[in-house]
C-alpha positions as a Markdown table, in Angstrom:
| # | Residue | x | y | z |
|---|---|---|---|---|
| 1 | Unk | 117.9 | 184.3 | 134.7 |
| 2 | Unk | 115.4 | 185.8 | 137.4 |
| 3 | Unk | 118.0 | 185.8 | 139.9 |
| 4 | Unk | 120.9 | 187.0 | 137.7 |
| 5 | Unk | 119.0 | 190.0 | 137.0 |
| 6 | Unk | 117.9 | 190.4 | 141.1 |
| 7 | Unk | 121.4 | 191.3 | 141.5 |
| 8 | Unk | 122.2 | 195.3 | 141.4 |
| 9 | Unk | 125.2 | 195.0 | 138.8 |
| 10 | Unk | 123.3 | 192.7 | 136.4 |
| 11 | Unk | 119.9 | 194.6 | 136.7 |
| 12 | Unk | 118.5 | 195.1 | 133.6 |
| 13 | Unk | 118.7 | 199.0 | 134.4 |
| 14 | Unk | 122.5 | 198.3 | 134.7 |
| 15 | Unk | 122.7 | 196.3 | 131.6 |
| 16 | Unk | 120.9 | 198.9 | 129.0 |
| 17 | Unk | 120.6 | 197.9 | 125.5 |
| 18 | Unk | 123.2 | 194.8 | 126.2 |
| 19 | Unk | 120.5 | 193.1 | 128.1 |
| 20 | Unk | 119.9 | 190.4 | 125.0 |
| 21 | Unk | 123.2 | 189.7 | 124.3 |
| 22 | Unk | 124.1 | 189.4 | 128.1 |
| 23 | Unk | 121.1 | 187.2 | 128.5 |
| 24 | Unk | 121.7 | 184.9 | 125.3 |
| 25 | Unk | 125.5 | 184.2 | 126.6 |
| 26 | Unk | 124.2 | 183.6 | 130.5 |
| 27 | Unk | 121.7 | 180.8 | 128.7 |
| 28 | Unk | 124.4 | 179.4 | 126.7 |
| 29 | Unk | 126.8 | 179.2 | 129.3 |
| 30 | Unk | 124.1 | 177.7 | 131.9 |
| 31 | Unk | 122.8 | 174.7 | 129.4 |
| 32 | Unk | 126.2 | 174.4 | 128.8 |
| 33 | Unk | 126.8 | 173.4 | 132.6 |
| 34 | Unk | 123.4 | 171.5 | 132.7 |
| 35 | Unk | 121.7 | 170.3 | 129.6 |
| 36 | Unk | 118.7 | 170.4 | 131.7 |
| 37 | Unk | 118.6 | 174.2 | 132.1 |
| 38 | Unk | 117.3 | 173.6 | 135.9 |
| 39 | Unk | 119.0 | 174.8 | 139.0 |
| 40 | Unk | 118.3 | 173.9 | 142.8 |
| 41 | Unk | 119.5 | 176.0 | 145.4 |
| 42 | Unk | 118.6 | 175.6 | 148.9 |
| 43 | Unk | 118.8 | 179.3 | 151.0 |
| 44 | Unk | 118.4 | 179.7 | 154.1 |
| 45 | Unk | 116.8 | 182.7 | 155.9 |
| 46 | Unk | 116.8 | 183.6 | 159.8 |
| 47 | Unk | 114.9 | 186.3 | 161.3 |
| 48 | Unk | 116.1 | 188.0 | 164.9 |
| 49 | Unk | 113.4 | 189.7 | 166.4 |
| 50 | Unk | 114.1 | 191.8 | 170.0 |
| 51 | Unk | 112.2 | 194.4 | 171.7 |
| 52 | Unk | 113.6 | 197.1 | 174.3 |
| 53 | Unk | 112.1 | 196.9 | 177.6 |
């Protein structure tokens, strides 16, 4: 749910008074997929530092 609501176009902000009812059928939907209601996701970051001379 945390990182649903990260994004800009399903920020609570963006959502308004539909927040619960978007929320309730995002939960559905996801223990739908997985009973287990857990997700793993593996992200990778990379950082490219450079300095002028």
């Amino acid at each position: 749910m945390g990182l649903q609501f990260s994004n800009s176009y399903t920020a609570p902000g963006m959502l308004g008074e539909r927040r619960g009812a978007f929320e309730e059928d995002l939960r559905q939907a996801l223990l739908a997929h997985n009973p287990a209601g857990q997700y793993d996701e593996t992200i990778r970051t990379e950082a490219l530092l450079a300095v002028r001379p």
